[in-house]
C-alpha positions, 0 to 999 in steps of 0.5 A: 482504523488499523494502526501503522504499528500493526501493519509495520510488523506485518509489512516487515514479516512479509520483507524478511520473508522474502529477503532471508533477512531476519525481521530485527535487521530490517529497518524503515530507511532500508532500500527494497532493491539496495538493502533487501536485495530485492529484485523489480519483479519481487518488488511488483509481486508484492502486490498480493501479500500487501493486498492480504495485508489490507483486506485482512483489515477491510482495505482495498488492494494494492496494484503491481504498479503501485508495488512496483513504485516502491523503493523503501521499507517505509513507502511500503508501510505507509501503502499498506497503511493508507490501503488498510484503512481505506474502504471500498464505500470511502472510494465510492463515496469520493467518486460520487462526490467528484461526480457531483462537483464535474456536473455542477461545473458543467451545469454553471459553464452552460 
């Protein structure tokens, strides 16, 4: 399990990349839009560094519309976060225990 410090400071490297801000005047309540000035279509496209970030640690990938949903520095962190340390068989192991419980409803309605 990748730690959020780890991600932070990648998450944070990958914003001020963007931004032309320096990495030290990046704070977690910062706005993407307000603070970073970031625009919606450079919010959305950081989808794809985010996804790196993620499946560098065995993760699963983060959508533009995810991306695009962001409004702070630190719902970004916690997306990479969360999408890091969430892998592909826990995904498919919580759709076939969903599964399992539709059947066993559908069975008991019948």
């Amino acid at each position: 399990m990748v730690a959020r410090t780890t991600i932070k400071e990648e998450v944070t490297h990958v914003l001020a990349a963007v931004s032309n801000l320096p990495v030290d005047e990046i704070s977690e309540s910062d706005s993407l839009k307000n603070d970073l000035l970031l625009s919606a279509a450079m919010i959305n496209a950081l989808a794809h560094p985010y996804t790196l970030i993620s499946q560098s640690y065995g993760g699963r990938r983060i959508t533009i519309i995810e991306a695009g949903k962001l409004k702070t520095v630190k719902a970004s962190i916690d997306l990479v976060h969360k999408r890091a340390n969430t892998t592909a068989s826990a995904v498919k192991k919580k759709t076939a225990k969903k599964k399992a419980t539709a059947k066993r409803q559908v069975a008991r309605g019948a």
